[in-house]
PDB file of N, CA, C and O in Angstrom:
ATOM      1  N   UNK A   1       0.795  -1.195   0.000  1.00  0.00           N
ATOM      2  CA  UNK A   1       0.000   0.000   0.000  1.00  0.00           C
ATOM      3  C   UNK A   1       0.841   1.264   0.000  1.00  0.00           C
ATOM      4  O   UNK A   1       0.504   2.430   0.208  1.00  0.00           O
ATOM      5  N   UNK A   2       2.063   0.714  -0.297  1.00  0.00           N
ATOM      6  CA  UNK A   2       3.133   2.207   0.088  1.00  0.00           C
ATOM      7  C   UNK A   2       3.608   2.817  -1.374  1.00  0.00           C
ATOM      8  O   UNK A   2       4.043   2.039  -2.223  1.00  0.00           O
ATOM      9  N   UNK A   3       3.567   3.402  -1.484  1.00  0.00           N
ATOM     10  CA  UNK A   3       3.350   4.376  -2.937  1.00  0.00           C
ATOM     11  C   UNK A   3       4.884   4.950  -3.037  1.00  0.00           C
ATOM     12  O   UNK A   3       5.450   5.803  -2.355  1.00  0.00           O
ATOM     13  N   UNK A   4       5.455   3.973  -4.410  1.00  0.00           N
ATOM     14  CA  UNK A   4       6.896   4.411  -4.334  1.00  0.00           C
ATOM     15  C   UNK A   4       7.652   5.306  -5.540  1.00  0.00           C
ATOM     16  O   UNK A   4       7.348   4.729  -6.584  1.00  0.00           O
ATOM     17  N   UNK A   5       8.072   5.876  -5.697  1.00  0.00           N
ATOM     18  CA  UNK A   5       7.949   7.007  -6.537  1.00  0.00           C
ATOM     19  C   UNK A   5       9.741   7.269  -7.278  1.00  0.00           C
ATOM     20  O   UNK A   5      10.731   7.132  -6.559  1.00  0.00           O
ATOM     21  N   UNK A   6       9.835   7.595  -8.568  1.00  0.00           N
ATOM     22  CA  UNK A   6      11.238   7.793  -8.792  1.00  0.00           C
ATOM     23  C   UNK A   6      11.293   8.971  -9.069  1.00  0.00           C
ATOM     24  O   UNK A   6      10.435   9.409  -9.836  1.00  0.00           O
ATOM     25  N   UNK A   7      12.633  10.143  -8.371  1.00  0.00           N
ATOM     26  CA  UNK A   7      12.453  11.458  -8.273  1.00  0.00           C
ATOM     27  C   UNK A   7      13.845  11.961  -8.556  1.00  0.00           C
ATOM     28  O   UNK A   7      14.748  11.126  -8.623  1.00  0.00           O
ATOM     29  N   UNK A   8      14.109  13.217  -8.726  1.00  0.00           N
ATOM     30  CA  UNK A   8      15.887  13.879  -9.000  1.00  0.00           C
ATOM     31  C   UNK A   8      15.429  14.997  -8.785  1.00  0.00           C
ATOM     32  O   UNK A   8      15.139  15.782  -9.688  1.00  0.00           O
ATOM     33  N   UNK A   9      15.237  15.343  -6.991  1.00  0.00           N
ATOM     34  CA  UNK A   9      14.704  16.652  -6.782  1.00  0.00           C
ATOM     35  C   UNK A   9      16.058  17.655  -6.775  1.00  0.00           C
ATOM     36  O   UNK A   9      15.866  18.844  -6.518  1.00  0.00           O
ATOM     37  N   UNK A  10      17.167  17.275  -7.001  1.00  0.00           N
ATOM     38  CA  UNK A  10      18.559  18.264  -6.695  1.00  0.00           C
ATOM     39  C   UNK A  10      19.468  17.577  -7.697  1.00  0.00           C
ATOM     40  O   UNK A  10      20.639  17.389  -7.368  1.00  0.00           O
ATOM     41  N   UNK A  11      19.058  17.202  -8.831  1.00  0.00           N
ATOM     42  CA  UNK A  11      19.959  16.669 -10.012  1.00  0.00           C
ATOM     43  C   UNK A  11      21.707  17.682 -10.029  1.00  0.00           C
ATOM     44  O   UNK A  11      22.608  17.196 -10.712  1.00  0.00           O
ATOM     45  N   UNK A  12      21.954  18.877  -9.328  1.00  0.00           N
ATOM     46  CA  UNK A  12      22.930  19.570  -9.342  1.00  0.00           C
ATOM     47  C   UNK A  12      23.737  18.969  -8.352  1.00  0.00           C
ATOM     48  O   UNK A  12      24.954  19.013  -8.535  1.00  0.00           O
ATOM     49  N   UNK A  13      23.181  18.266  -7.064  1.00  0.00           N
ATOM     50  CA  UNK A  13      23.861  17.871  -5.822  1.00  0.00           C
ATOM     51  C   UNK A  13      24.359  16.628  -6.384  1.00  0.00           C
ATOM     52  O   UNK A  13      25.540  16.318  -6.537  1.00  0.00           O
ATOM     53  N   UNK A  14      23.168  15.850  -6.719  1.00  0.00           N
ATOM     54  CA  UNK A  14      23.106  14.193  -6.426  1.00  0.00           C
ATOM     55  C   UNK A  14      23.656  13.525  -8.386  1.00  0.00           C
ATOM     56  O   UNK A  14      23.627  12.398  -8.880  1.00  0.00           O
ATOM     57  N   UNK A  15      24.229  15.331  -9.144  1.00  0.00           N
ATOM     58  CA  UNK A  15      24.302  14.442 -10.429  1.00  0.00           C
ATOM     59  C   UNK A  15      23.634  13.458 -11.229  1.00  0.00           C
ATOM     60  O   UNK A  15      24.292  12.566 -11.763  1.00  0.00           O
ATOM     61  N   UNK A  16      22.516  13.527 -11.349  1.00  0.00           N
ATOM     62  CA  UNK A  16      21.877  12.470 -12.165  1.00  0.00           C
ATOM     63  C   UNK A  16      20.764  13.671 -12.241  1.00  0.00           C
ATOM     64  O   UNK A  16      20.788  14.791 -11.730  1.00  0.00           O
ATOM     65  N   UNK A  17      19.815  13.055 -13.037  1.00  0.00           N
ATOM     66  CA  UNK A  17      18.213  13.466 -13.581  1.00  0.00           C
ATOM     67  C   UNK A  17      17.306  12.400 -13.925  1.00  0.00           C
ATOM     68  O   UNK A  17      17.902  11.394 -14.310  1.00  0.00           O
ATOM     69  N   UNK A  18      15.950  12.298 -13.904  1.00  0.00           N
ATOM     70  CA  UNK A  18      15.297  11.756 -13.796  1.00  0.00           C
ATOM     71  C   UNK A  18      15.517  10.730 -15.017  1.00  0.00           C
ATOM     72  O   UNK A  18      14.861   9.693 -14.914  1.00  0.00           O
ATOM     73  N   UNK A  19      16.287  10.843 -16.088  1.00  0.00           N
ATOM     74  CA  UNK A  19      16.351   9.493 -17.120  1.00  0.00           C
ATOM     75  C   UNK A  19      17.420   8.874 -16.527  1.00  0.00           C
ATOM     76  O   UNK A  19      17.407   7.655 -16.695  1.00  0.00           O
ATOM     77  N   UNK A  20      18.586   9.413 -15.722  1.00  0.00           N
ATOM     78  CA  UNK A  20      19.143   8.568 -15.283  1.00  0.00           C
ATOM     79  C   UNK A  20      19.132   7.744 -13.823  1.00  0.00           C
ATOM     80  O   UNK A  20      19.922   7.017 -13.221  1.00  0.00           O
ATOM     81  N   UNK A  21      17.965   8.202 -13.627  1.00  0.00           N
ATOM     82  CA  UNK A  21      17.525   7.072 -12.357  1.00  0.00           C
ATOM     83  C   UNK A  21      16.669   5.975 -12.908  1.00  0.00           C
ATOM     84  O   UNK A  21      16.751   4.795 -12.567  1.00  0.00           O
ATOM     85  N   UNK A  22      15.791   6.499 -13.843  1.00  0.00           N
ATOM     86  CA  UNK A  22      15.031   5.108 -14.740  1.00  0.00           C
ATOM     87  C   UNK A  22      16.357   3.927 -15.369  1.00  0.00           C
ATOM     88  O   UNK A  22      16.372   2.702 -15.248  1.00  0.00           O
ATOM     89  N   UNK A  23      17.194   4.666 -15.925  1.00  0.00           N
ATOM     90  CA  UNK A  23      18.020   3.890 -16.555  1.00  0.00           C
ATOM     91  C   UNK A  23      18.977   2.778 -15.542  1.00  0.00           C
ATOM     92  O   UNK A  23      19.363   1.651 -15.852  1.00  0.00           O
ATOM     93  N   UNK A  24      19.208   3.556 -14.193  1.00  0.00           N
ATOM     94  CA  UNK A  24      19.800   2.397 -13.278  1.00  0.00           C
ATOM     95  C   UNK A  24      18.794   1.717 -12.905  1.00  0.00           C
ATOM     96  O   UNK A  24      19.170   0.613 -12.509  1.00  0.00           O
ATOM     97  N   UNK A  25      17.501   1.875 -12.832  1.00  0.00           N
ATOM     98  CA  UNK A  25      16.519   0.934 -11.717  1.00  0.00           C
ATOM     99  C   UNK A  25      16.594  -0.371 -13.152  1.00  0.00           C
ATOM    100  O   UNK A  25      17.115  -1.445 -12.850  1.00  0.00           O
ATOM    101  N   UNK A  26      16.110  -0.211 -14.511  1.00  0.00           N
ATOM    102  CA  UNK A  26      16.577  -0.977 -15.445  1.00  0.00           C
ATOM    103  C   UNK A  26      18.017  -1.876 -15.617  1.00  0.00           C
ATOM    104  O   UNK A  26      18.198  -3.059 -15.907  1.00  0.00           O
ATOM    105  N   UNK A  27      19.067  -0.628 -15.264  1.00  0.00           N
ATOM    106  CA  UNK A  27      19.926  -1.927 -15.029  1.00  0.00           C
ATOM    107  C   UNK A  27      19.986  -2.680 -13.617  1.00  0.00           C
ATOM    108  O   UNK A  27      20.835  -3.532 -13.352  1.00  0.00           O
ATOM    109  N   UNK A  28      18.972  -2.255 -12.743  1.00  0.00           N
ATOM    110  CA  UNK A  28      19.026  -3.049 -11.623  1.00  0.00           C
ATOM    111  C   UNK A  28      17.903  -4.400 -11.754  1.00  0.00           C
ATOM    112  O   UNK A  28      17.543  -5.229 -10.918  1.00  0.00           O
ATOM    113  N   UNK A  29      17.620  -4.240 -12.898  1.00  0.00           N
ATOM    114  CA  UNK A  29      16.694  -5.642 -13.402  1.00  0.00           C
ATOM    115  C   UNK A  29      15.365  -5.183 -13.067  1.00  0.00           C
ATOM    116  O   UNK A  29      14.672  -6.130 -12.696  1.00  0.00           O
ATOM    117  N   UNK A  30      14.645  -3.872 -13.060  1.00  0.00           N
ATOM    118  CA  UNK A  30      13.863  -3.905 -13.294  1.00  0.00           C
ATOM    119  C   UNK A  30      13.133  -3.935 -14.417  1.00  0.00           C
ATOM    120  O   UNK A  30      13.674  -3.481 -15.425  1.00  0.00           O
ATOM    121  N   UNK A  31      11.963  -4.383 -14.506  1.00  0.00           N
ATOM    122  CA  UNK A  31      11.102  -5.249 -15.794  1.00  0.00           C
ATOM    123  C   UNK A  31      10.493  -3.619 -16.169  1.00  0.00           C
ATOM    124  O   UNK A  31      10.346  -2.709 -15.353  1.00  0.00           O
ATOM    125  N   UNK A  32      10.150  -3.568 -17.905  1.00  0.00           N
ATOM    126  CA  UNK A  32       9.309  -2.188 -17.940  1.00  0.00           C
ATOM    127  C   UNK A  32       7.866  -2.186 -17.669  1.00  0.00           C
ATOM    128  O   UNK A  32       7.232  -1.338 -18.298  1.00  0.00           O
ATOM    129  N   UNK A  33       7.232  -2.916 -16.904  1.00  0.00           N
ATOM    130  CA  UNK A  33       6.084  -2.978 -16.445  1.00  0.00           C
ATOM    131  C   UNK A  33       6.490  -2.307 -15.620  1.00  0.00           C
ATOM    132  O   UNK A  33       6.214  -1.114 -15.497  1.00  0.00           O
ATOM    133  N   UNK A  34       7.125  -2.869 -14.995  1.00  0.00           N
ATOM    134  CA  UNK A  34       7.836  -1.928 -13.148  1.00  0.00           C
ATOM    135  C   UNK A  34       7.840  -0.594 -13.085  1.00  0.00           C
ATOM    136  O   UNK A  34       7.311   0.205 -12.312  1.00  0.00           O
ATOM    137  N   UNK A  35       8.683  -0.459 -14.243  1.00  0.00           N
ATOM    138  CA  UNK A  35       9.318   0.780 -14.619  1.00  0.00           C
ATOM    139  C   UNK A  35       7.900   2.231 -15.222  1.00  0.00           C
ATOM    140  O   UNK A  35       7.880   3.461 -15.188  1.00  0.00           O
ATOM    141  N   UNK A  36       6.940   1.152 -15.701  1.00  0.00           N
ATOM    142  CA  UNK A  36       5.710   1.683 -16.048  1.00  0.00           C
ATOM    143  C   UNK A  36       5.010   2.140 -14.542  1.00  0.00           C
ATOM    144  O   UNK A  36       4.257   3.093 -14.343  1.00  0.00           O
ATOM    145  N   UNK A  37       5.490   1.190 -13.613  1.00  0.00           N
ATOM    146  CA  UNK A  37       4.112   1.323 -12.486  1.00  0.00           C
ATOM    147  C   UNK A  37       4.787   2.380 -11.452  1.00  0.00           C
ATOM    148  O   UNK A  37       4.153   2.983 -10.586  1.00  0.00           O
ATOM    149  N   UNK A  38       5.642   2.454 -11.599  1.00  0.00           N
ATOM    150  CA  UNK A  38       6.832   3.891 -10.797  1.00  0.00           C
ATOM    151  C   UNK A  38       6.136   5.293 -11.857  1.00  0.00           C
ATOM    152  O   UNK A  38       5.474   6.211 -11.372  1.00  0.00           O
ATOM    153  N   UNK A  39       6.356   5.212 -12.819  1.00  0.00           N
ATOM    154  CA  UNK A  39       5.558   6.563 -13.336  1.00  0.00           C
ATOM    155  C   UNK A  39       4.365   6.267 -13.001  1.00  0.00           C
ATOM    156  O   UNK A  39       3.982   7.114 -12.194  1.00  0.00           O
ATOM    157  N   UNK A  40       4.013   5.925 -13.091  1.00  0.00           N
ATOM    158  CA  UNK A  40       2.081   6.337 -13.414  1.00  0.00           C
ATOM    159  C   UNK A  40       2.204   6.129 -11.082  1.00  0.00           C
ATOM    160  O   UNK A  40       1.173   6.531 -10.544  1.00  0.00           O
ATOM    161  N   UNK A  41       3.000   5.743 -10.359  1.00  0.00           N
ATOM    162  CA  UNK A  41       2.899   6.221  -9.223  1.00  0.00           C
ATOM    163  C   UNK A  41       3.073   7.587  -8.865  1.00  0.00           C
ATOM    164  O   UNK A  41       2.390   8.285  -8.116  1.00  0.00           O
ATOM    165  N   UNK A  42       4.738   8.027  -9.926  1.00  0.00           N
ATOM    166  CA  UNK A  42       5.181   9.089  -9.556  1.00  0.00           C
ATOM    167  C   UNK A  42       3.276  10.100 -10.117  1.00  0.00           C
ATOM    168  O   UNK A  42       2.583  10.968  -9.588  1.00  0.00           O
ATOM    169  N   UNK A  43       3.213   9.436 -11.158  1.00  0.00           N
ATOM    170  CA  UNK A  43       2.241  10.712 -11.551  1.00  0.00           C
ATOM    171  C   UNK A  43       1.267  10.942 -10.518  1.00  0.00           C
ATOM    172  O   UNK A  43       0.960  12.035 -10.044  1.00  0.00           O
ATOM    173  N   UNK A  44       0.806   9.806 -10.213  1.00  0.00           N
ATOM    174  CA  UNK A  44      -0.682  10.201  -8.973  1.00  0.00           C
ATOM    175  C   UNK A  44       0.184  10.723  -7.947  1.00  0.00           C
ATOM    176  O   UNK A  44      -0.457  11.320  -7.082  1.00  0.00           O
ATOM    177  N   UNK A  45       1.422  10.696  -7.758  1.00  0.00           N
ATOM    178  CA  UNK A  45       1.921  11.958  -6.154  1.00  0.00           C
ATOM    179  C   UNK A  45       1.666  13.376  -6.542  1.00  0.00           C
ATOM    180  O   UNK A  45       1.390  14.073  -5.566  1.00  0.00           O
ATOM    181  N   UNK A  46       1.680  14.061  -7.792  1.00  0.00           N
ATOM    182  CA  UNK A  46       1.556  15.300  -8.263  1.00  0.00           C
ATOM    183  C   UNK A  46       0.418  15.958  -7.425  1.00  0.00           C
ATOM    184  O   UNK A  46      -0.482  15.549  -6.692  1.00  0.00           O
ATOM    185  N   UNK A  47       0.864  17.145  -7.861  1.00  0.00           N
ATOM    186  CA  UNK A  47      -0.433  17.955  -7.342  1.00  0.00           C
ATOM    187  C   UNK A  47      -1.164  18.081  -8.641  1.00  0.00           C
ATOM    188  O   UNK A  47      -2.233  18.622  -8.357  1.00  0.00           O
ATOM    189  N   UNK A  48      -1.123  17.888  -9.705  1.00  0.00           N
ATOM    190  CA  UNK A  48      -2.435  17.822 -11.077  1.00  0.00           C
ATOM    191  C   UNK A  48      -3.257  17.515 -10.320  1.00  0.00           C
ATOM    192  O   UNK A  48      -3.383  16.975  -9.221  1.00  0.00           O
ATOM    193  N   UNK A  49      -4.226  18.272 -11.654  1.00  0.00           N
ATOM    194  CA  UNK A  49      -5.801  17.898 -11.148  1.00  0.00           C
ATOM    195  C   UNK A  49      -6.090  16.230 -11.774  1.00  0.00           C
ATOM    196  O   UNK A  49      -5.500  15.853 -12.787  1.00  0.00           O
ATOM    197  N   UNK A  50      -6.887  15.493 -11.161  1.00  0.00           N
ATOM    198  CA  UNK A  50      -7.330  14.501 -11.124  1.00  0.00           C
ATOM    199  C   UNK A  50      -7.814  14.028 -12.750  1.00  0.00           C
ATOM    200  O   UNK A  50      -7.815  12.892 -13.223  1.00  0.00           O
ATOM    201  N   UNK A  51      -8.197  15.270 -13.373  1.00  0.00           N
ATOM    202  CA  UNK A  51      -8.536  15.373 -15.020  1.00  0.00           C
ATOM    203  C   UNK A  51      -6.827  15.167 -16.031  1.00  0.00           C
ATOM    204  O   UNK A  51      -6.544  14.307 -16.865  1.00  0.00           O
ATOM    205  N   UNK A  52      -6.170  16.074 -15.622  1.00  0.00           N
ATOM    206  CA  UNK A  52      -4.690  16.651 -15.969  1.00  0.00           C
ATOM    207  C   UNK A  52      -4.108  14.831 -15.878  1.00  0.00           C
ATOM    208  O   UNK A  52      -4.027  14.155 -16.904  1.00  0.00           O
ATOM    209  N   UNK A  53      -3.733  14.235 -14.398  1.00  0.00           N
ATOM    210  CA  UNK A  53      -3.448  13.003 -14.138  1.00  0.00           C
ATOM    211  C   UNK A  53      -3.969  11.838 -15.218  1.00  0.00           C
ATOM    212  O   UNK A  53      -3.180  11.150 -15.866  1.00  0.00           O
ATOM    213  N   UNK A  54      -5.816  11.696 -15.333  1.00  0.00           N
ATOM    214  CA  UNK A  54      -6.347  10.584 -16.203  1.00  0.00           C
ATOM    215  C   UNK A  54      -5.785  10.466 -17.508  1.00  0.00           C
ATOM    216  O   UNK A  54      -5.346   9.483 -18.105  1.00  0.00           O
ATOM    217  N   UNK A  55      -5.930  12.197 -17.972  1.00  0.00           N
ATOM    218  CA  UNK A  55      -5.020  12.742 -19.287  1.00  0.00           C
ATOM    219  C   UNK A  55      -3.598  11.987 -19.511  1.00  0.00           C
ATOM    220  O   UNK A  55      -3.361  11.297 -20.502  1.00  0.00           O
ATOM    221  N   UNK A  56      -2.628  12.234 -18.375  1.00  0.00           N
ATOM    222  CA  UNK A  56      -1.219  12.068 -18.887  1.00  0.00           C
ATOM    223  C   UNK A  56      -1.440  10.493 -18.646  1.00  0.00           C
ATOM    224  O   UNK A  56      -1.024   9.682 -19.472  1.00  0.00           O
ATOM    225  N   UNK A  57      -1.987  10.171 -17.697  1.00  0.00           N
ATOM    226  CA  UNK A  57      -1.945   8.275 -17.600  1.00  0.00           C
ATOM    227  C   UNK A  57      -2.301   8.012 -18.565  1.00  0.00           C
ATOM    228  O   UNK A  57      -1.469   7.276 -19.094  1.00  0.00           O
ATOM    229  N   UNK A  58      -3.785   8.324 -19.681  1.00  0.00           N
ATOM    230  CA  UNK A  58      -3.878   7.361 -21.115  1.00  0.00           C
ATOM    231  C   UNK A  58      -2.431   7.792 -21.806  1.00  0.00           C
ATOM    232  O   UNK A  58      -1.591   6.920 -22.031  1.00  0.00           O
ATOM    233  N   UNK A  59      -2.192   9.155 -22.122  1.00  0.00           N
ATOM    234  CA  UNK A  59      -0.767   9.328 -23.383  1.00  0.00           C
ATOM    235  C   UNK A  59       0.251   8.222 -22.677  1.00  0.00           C
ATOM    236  O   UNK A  59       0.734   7.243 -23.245  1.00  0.00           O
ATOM    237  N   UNK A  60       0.435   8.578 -21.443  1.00  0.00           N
ATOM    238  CA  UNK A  60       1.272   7.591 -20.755  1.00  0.00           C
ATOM    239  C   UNK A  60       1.525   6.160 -21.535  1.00  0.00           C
ATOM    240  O   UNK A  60       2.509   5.880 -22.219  1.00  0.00           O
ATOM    241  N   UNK A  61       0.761   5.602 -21.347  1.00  0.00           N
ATOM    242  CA  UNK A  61       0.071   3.965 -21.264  1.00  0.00           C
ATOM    243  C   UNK A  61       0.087   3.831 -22.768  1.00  0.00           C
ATOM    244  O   UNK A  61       0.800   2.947 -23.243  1.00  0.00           O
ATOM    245  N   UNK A  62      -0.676   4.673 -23.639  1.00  0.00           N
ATOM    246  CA  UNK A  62      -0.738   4.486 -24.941  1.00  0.00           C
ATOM    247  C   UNK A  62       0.782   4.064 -25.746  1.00  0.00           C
ATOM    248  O   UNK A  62       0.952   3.173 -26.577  1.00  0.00           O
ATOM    249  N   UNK A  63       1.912   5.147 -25.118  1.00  0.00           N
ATOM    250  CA  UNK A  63       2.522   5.524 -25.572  1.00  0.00           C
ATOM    251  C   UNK A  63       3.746   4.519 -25.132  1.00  0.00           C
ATOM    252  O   UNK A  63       4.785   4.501 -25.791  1.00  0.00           O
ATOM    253  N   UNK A  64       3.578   3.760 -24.083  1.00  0.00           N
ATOM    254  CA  UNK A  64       4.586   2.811 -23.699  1.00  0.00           C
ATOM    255  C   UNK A  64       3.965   1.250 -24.276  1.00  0.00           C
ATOM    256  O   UNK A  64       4.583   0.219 -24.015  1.00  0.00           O
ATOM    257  N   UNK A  65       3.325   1.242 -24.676  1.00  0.00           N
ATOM    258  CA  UNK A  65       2.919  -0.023 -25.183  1.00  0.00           C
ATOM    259  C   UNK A  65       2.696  -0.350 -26.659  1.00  0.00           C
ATOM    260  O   UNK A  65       2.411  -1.425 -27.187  1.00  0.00           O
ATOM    261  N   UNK A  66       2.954   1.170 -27.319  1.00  0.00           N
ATOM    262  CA  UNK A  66       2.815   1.392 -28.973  1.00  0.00           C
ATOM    263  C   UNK A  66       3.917   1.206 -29.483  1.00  0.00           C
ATOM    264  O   UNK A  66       3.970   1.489 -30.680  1.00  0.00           O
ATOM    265  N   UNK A  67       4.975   0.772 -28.949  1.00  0.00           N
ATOM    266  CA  UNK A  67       6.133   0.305 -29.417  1.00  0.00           C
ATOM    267  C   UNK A  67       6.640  -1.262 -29.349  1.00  0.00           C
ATOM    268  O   UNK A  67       7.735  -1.578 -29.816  1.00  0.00           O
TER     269      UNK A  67
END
């Protein structure tokens, strides 16, 4: 029930940015389902509106599975 989220809130401190934390959790063997269910987590932590969220989850979803 714990809502886990991938983030690069100080990419200047900690050197990396948000493609390169996807790219290690991948080489840490995560599957892109996984990797799917970390965004669409990170997305529901946002403050978007609930409309804005449904929005980016279909392009989301559409858009990782059209390949």
């Amino acid at each position: 029930g714990v809502r886990c989220t991938v983030n690069s809130d100080d990419p200047g401190m900690f050197e990396t940015d948000i493609n390169r934390e996807y790219l290690t959790l991948a080489g840490q063997r995560f599957a892109e389902d996984e990797l799917r269910q970390l965004a669409i987590a990170t997305l529901e932590s946002t403050f978007l509106s609930d409309a804005d969220k449904r929005a980016l989850r279909t392009q989301w979803l559409a858009a990782s599975t059209s390949h």
